[in-house]
Structure formats: structure tokens, C-alpha cells
PALO-309653 format. One record per atom (N, C-alpha, C): residue in three letters; z, y, x; residue number from 0; atom name. Coordinates in Angstrom, 3 decimals. Each point is the difference from the previous one (the first is absolute). Layout:
(bapa "ALA"; (Z; Y; X); NUM; "CA");
...
END
This chain:
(bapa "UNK"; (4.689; 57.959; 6.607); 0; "N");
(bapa "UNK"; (1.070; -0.670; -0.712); 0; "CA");
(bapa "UNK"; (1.289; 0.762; 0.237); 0; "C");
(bapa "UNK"; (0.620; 0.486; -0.766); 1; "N");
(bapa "UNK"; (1.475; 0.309; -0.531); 1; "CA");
(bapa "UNK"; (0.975; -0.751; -0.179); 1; "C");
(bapa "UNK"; (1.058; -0.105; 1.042); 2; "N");
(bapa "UNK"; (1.543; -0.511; -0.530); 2; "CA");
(bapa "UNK"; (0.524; 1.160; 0.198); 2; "C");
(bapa "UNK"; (0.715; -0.601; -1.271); 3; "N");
(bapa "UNK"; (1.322; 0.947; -0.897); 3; "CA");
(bapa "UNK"; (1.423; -0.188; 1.513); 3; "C");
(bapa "UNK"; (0.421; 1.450; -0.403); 4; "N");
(bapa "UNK"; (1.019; 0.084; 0.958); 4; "CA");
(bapa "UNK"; (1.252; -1.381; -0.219); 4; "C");
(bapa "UNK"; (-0.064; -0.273; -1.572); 5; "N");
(bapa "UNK"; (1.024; -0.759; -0.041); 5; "CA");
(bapa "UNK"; (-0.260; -2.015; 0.440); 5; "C");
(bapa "UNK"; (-1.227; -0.279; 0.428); 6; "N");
(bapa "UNK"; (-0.499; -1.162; 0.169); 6; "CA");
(bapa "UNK"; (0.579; 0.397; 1.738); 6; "C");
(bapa "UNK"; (-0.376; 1.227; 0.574); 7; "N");
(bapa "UNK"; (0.043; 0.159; 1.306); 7; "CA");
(bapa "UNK"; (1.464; -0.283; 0.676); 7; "C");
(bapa "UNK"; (1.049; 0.874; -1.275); 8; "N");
(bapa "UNK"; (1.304; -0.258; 0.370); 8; "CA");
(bapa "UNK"; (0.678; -1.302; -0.276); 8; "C");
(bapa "UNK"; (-0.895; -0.640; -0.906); 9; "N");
(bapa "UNK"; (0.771; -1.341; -0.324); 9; "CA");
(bapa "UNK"; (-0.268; -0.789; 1.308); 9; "C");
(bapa "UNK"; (-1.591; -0.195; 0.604); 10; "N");
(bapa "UNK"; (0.030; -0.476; 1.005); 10; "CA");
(bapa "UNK"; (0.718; 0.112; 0.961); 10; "C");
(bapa "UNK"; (0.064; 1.428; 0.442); 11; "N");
(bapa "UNK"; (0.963; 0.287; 1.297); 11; "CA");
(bapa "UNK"; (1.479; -0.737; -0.079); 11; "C");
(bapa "UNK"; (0.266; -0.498; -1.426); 12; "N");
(bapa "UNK"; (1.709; -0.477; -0.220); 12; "CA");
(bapa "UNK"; (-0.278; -1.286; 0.562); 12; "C");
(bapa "UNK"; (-1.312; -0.552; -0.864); 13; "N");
(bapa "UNK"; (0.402; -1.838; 0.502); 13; "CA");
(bapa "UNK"; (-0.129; -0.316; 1.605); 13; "C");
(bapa "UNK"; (-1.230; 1.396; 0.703); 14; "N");
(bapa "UNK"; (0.210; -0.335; 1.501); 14; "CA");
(bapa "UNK"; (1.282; 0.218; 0.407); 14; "C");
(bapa "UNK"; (0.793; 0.900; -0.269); 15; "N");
(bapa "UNK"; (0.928; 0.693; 0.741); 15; "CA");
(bapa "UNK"; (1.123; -0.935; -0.248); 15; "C");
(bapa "UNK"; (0.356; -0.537; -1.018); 16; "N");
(bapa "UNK"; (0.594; -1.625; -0.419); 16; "CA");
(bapa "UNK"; (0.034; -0.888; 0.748); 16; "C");
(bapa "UNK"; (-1.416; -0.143; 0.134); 17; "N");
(bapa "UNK"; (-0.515; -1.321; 0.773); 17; "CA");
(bapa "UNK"; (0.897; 0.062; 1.136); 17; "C");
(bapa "UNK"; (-0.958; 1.145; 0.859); 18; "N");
(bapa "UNK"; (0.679; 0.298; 1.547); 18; "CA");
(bapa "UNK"; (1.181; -0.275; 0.163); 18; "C");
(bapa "UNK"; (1.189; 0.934; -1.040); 19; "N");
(bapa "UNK"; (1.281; 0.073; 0.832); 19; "CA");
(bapa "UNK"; (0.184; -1.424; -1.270); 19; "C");
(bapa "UNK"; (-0.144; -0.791; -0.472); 20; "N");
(bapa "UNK"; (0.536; -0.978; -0.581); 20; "CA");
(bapa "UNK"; (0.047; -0.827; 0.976); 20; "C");
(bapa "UNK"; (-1.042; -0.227; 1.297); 21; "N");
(bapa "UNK"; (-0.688; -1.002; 1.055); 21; "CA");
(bapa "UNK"; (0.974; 0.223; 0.805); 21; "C");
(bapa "UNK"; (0.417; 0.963; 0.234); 22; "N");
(bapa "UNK"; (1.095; 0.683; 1.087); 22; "CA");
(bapa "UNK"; (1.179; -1.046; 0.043); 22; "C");
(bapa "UNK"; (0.528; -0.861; 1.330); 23; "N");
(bapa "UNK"; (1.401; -0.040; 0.062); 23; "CA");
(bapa "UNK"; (0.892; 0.762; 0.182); 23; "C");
(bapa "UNK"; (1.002; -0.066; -1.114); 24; "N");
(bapa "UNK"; (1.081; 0.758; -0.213); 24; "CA");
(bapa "UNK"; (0.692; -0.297; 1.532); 24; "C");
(bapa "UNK"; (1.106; 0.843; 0.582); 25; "N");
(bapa "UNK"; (1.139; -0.126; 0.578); 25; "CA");
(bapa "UNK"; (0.835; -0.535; -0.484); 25; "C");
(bapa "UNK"; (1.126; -0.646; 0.721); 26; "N");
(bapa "UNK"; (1.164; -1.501; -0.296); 26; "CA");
(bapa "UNK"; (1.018; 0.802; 0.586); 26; "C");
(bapa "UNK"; (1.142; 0.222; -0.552); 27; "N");
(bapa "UNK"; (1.234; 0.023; 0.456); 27; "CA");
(bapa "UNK"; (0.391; -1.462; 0.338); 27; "C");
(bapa "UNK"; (0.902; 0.777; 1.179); 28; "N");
(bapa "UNK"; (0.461; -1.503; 0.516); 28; "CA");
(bapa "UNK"; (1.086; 0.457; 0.820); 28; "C");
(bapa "UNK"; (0.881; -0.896; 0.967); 29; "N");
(bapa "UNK"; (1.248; 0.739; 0.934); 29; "CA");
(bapa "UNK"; (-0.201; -1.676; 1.386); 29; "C");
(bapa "UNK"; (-0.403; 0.531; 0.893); 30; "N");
(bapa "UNK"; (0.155; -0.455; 1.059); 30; "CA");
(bapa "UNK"; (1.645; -0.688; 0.177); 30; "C");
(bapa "UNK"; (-1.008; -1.138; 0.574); 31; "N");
(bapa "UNK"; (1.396; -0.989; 0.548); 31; "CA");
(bapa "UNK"; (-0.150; -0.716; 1.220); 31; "C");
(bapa "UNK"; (0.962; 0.194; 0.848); 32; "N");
(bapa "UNK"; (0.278; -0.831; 1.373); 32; "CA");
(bapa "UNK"; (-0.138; -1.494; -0.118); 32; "C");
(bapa "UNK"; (-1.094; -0.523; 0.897); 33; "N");
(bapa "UNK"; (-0.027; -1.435; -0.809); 33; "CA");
(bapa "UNK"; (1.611; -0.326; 1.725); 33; "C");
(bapa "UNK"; (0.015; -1.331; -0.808); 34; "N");
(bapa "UNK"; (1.332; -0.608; 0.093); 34; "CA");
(bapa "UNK"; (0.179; -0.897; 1.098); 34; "C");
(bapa "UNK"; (-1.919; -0.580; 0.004); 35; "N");
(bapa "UNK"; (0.031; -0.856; 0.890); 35; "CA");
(bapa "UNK"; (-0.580; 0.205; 1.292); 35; "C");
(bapa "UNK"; (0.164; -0.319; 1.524); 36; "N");
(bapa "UNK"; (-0.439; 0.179; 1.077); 36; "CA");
(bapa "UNK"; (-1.889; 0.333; -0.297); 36; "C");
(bapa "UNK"; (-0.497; 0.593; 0.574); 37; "N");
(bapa "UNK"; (-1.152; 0.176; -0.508); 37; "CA");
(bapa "UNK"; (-0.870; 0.629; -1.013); 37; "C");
(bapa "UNK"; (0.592; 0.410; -1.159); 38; "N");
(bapa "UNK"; (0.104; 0.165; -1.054); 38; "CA");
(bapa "UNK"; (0.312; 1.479; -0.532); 38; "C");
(bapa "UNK"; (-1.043; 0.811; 0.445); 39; "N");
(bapa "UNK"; (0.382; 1.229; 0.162); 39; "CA");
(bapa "UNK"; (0.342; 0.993; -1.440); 39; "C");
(bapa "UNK"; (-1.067; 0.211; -0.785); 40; "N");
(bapa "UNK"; (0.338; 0.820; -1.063); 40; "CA");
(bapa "UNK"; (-0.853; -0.966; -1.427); 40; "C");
(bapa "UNK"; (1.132; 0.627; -1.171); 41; "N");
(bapa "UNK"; (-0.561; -0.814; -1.121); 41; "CA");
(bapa "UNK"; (0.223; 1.365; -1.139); 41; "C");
(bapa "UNK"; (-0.607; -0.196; -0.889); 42; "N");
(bapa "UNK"; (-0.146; 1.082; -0.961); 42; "CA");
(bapa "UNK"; (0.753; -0.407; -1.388); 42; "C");
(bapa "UNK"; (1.021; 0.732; -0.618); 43; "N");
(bapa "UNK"; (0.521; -1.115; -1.030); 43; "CA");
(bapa "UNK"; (-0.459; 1.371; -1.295); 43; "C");
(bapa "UNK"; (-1.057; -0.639; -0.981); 44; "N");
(bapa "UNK"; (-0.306; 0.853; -0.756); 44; "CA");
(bapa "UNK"; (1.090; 0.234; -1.459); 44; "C");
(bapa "UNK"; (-0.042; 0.715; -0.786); 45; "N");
(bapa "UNK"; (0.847; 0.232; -1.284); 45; "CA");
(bapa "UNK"; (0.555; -1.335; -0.871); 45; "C");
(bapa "UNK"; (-1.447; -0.613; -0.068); 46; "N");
(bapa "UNK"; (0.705; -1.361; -0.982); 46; "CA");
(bapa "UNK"; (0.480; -1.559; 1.392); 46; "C");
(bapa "UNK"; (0.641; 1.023; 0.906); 47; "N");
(bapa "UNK"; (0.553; -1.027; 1.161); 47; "CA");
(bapa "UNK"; (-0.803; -0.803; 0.728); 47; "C");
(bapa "UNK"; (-1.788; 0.211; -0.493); 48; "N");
(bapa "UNK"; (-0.602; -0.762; 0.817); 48; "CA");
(bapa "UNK"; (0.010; 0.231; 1.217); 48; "C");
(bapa "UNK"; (-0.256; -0.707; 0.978); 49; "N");
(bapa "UNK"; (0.004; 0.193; 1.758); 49; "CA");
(bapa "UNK"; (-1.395; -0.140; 0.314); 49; "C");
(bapa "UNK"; (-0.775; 0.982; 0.714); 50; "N");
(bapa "UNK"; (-1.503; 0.270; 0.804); 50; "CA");
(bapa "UNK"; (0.774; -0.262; 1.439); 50; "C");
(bapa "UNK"; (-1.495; -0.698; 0.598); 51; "N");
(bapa "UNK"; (0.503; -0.205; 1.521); 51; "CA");
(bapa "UNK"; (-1.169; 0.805; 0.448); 51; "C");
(bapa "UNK"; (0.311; 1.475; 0.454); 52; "N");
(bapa "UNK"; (-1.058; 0.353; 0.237); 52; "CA");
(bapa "UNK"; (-0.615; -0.124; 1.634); 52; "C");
(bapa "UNK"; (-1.571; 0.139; 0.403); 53; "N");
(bapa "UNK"; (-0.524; -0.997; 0.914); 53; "CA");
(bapa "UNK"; (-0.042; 1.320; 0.851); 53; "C");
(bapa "UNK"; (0.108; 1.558; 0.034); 54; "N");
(bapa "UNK"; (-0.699; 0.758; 0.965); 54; "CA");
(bapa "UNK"; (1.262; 1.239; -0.458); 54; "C");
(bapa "UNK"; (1.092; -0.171; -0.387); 55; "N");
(bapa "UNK"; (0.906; 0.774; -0.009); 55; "CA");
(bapa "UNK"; (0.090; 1.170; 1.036); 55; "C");
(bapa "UNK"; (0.274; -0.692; 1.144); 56; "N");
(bapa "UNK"; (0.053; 1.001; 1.273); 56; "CA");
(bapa "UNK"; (-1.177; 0.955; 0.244); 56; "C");
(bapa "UNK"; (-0.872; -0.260; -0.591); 57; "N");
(bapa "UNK"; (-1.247; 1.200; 0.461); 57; "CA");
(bapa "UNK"; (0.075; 0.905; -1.039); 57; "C");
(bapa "UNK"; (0.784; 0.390; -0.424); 58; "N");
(bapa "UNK"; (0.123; 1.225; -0.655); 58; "CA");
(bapa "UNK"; (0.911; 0.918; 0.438); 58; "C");
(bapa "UNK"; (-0.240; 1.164; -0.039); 59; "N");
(bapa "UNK"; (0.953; 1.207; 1.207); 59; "CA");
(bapa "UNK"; (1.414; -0.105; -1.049); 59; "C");
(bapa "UNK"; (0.815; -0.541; -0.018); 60; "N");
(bapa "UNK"; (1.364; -0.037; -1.364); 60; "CA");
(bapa "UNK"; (1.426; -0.040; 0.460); 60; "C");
(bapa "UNK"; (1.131; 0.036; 0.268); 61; "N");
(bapa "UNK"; (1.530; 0.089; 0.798); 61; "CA");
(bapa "UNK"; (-0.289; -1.990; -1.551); 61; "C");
(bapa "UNK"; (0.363; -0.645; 0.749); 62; "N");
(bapa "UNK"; (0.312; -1.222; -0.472); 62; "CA");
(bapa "UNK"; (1.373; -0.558; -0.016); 62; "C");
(bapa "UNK"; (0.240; 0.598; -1.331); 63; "N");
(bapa "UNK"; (2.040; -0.292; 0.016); 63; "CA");
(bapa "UNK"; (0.212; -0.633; -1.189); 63; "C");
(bapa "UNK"; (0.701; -1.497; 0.410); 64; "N");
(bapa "UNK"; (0.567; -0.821; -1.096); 64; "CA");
(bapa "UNK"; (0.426; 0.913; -1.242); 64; "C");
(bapa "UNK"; (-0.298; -0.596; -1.121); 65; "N");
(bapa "UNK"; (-0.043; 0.762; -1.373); 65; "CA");
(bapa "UNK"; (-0.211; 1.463; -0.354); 65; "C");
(bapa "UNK"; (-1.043; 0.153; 0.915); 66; "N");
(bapa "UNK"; (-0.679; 1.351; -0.253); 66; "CA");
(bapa "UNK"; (-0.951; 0.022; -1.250); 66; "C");
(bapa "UNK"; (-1.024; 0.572; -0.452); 67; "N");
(bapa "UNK"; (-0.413; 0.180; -1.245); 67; "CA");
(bapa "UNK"; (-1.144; 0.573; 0.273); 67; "C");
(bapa "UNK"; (-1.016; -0.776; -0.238); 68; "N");
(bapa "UNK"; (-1.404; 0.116; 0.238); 68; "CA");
(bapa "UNK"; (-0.675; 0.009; -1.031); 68; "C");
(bapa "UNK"; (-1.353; 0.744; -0.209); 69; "N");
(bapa "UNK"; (-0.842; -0.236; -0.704); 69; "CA");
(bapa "UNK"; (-1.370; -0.124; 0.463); 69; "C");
(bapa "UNK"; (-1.178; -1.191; -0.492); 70; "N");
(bapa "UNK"; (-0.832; -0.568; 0.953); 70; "CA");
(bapa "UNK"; (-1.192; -0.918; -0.940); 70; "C");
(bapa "UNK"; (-0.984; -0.202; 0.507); 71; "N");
(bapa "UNK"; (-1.105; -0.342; -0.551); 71; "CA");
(bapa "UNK"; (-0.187; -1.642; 0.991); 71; "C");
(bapa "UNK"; (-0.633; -0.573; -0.645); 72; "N");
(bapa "UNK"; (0.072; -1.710; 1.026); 72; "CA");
(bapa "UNK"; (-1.158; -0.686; -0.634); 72; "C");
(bapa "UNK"; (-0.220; -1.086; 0.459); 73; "N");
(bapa "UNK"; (-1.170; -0.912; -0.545); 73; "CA");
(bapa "UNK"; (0.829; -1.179; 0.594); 73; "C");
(bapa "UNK"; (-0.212; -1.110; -1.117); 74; "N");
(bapa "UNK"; (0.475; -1.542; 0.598); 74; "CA");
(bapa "UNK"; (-1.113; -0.105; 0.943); 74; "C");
(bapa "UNK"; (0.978; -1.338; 0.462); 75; "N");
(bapa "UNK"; (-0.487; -0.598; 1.414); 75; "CA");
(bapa "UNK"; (-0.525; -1.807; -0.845); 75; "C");
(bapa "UNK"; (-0.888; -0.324; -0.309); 76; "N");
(bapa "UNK"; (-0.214; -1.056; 0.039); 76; "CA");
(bapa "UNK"; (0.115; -1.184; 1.168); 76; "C");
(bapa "UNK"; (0.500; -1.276; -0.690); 77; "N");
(bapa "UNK"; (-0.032; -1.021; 1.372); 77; "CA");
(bapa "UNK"; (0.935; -0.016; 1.181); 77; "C");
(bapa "UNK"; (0.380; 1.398; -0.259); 78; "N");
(bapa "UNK"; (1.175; 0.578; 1.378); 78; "CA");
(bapa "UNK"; (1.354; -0.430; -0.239); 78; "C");
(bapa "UNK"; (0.655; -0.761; 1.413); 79; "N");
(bapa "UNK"; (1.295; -0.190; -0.671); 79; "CA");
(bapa "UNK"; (0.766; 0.591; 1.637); 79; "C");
(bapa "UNK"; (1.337; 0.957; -0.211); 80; "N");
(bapa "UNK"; (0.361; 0.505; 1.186); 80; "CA");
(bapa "UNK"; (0.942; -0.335; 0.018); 80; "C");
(bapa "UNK"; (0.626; 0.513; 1.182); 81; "N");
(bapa "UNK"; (1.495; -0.742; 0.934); 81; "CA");
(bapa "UNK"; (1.348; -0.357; -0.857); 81; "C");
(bapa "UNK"; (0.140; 1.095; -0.613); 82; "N");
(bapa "UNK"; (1.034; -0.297; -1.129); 82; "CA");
(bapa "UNK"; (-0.177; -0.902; -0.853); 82; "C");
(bapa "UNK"; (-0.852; 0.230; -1.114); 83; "N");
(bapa "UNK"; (-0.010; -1.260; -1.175); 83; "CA");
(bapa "UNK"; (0.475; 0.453; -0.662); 83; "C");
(bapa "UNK"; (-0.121; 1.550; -0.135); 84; "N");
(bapa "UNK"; (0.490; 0.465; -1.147); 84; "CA");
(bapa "UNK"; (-0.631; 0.879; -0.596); 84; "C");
(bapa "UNK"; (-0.460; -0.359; -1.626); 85; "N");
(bapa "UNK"; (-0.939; 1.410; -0.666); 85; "CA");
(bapa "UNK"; (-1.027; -0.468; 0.793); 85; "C");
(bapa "UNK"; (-1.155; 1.125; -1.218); 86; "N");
(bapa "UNK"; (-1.157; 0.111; 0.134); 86; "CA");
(bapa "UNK"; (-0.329; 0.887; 1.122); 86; "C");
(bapa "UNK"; (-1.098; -0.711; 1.160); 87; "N");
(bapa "UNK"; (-0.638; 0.765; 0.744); 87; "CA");
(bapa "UNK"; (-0.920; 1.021; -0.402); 87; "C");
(bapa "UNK"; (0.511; 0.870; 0.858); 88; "N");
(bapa "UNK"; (-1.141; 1.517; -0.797); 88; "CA");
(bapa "UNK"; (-0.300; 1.106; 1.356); 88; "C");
(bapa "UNK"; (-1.418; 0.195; 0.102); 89; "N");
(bapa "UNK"; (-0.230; 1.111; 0.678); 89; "CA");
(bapa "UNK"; (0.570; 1.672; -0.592); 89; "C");
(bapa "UNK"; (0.535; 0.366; 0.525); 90; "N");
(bapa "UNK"; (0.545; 1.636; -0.022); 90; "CA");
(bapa "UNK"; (-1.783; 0.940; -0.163); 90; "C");
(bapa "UNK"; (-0.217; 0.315; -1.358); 91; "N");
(bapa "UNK"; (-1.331; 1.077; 0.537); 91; "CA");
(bapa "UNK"; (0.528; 1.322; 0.042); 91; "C");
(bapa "UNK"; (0.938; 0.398; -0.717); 92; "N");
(bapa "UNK"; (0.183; 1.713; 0.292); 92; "CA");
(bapa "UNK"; (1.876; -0.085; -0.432); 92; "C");
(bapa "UNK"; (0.693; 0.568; 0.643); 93; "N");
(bapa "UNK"; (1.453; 0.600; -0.279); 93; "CA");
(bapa "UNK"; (0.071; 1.606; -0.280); 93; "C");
(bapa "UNK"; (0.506; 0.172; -0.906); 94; "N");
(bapa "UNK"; (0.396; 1.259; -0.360); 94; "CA");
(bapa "UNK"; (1.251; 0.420; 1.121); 94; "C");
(bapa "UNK"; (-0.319; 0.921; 0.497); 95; "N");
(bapa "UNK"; (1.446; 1.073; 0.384); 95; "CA");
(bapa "UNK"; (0.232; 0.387; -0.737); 95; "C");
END
């Protein structure tokens, strides 16, 4: 059996689609000093939403109020943290 080069290349598009379509993008966002005792860092993204992110500190990063990050996350279901502010979110990868 024979496939045509062009059945071969069409395939390779819808995988190669697929893949990086599945991919989470990176989030701009700018770090913020939370305010309250306890309350260490919060993420305030473009359309002003606020991430409370849960594992901030384990990433090798200089952590300075309104610095400018870019970063990959997954919600936190069920989770509610010290602040009370924004969505809880695990940190999976930060761009340097």
C-alpha cells in the first residue's frame, strides 16, 4: 500500500497542531508584595486578575515587588490560602 506524500504531510499538520495546540501557553504577569502579615507573593496578571500562587519560592528567581514574569500554572481546586485573594495556582515553569 502507497500513501501519497501529500496525505503524509497533511497528517504530520493535524499531529503537529494537536501537540503544540495541547501545550500551555506562558502568562505574563508582574509580581506583587502581598500586604498582609503572612501573605507572601501574589501574581497580578494583564486583565488585573490576581493568582495566589502556592510554590512561588521554589523557583531559583530575585523576587521583587512589580517585577515582570512570565510563567505556566495549573489551578488549585478546593484550595483556599492565607490571603483571600485570587485564584490559587501551582507555579509549573517560569521563564527567565
Amino acid at each position: 500500500m502507497k500513501i501519497s506524500k501529500n496525505i503524509l504531510f497533511f497528517l504530520f499538520l493535524i499531529l503537529n497542531n494537536f501537540c503544540f495546540a495541547a501545550a500551555p501557553k506562558f502568562t505574563k504577569g508582574k509580581l506583587l508584595k502581598g500586604e498582609i502579615d503572612g501573605c507572601t507573593w501574589l501574581i497580578e496578571l494583564q486583565d488585573k486578575k490576581i493568582l495566589q500562587p502556592s510554590n512561588i519560592t521554589k523557583f531559583n528567581i530575585k523576587l521583587k515587588d512589580g517585577k515582570r514574569i512570565r510563567f505556566k500554572y495549573q489551578s488549585l481546586k478546593n484550595v483556599a490560602g492565607f490571603c483571600m485573594m485570587g485564584e490559587m495556582v501551582e507555579i509549573t515553569e517560569i521563564k527567565k
